[in-house]
N, C-alpha and C positions, 0 to 999 in steps of 0.2 A: 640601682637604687629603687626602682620603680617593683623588683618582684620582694624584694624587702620590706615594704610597705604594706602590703595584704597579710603579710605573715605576721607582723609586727601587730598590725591591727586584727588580726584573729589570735593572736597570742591574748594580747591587753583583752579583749572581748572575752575568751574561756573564764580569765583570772577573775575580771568583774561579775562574772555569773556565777563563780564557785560561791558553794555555801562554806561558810566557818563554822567549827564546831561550836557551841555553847559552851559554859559550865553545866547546865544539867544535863547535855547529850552524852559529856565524854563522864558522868558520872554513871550513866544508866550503860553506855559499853563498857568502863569498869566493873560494874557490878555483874553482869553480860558474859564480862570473859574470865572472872574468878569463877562465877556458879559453871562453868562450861568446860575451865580447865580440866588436865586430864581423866578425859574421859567422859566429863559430867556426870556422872553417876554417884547418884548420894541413896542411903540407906538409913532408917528411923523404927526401931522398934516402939510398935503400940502398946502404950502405957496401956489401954483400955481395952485390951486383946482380952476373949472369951472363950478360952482352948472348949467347952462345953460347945461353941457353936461354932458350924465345921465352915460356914462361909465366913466367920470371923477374919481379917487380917490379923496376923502376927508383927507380920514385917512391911511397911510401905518403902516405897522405893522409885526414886526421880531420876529420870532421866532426860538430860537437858540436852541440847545442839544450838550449836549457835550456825544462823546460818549465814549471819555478816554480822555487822559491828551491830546495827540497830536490831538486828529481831533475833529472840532470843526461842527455840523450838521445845516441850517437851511432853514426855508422857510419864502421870502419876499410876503406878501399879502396887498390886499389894500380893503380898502371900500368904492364902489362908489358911485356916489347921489341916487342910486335905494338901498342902504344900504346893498349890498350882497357884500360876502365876498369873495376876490376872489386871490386863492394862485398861482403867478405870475411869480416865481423863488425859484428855489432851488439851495444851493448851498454849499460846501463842501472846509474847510480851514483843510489842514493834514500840521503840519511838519514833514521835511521828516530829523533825524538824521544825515543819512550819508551825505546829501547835504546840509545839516548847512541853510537848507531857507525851508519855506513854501510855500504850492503848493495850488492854488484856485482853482477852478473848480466849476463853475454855466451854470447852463440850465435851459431854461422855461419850463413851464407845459405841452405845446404844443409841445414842442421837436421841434421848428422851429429854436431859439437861443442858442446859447452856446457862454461862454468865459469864456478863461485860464490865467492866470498868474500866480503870484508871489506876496506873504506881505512880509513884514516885519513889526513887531511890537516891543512896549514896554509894560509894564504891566500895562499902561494906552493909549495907540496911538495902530492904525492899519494903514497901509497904503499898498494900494494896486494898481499896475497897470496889465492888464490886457487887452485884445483883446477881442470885440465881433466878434462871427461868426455869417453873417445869411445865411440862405437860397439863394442860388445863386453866394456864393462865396465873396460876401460883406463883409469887415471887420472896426471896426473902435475903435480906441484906445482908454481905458478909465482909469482914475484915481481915488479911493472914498479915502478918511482918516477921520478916526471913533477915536475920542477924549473923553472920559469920564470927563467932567469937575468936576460930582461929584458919589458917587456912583451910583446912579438913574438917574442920563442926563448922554446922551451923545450925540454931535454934528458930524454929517457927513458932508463931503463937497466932490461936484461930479462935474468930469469935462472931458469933450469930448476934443479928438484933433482933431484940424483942418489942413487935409492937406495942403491947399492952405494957408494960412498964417503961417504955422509951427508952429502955439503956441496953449493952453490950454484953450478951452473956460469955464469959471463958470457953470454947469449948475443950480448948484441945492445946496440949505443948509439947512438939515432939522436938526430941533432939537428932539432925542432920551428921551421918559420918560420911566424908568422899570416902569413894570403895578406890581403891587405887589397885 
């Protein structure tokens, strides 16, 4: 009886310390492990591609890794009209438990940009607002939301703020294929 009783009482003790999952945690590893499935590699031809200009992207291209349930790893690359391939941004989605929200964090290759925010997702939507930083002190406000229409598409929609008018310019709508 007596070695029963520590065990008993470190059993009861692990269980009382475990965290439970939320509804928005297991929404953001839903979302987490769909953008990640096979292979996580998604491809979006630029609407706004400029074959005249030879650093232009043609083709951007995500590449995600999930490296557990909460943090979600990837690198934005593009292909320009000279066809080289060129990886442009990195960037890191963690939820964070005890603050019941998720933390972003992207930086370019160059380490000249950075920006920080916060998503929020469902187990098909991302949405994310965020701050770029650049060099010099510069900052400007940005929004993306990533929609899986079906397992293999997904639609992004990107939009700059504008201080002088106070509202949210369109910039950008590309549409997401998994490469399988």
């Amino acid at each position: 009886m007596k070695s029963i009783l520590p065990i008993t009482f470190l059993v009861f003790c692990s269980v009382g310390f475990s965290q439970a999952k939320d509804s928005i945690q297991v929404k953001h590893e839903a979302f987490f492990k769909t953008i990640s499935d096979n292979g996580g590699t998604w491809v979006a031809e630029n609407p706004k591609y400029d074959a005249s200009n030879p650093e232009d992207f043609k083709v951007f291209i995500l590449k995600t890794s999930l490296t557990d349930p909460l943090r979600l790893d990837a690198d934005i690359l593009g292909v320009n009209t000279k066809n080289d391939t060129i990886i442009f941004w990195k960037f890191t989605d963690f939820y964070a438990p005890d603050k019941k929200k998720n933390i972003y964090f992207q930086r370019s290759l160059n380490g000249l940009y950075y920006a920080s925010g916060e998503a929020t997702m469902t187990a098909t939507e991302r949405y994310c607002e965020m701050s770029f930083y650049y060099s010099g002190g510069e900052y400007l406000k940005h929004k993306d939301a990533h929609t899986f229409t079906d397992s293999n598409t997904m639609k992004s929609l990107s939009h700059d703020y504008d201080p002088k008018s106070q509202t949210w310019i369109n910039e950008s709508i590309l549409i997401w294929k998994r490469k399988t």
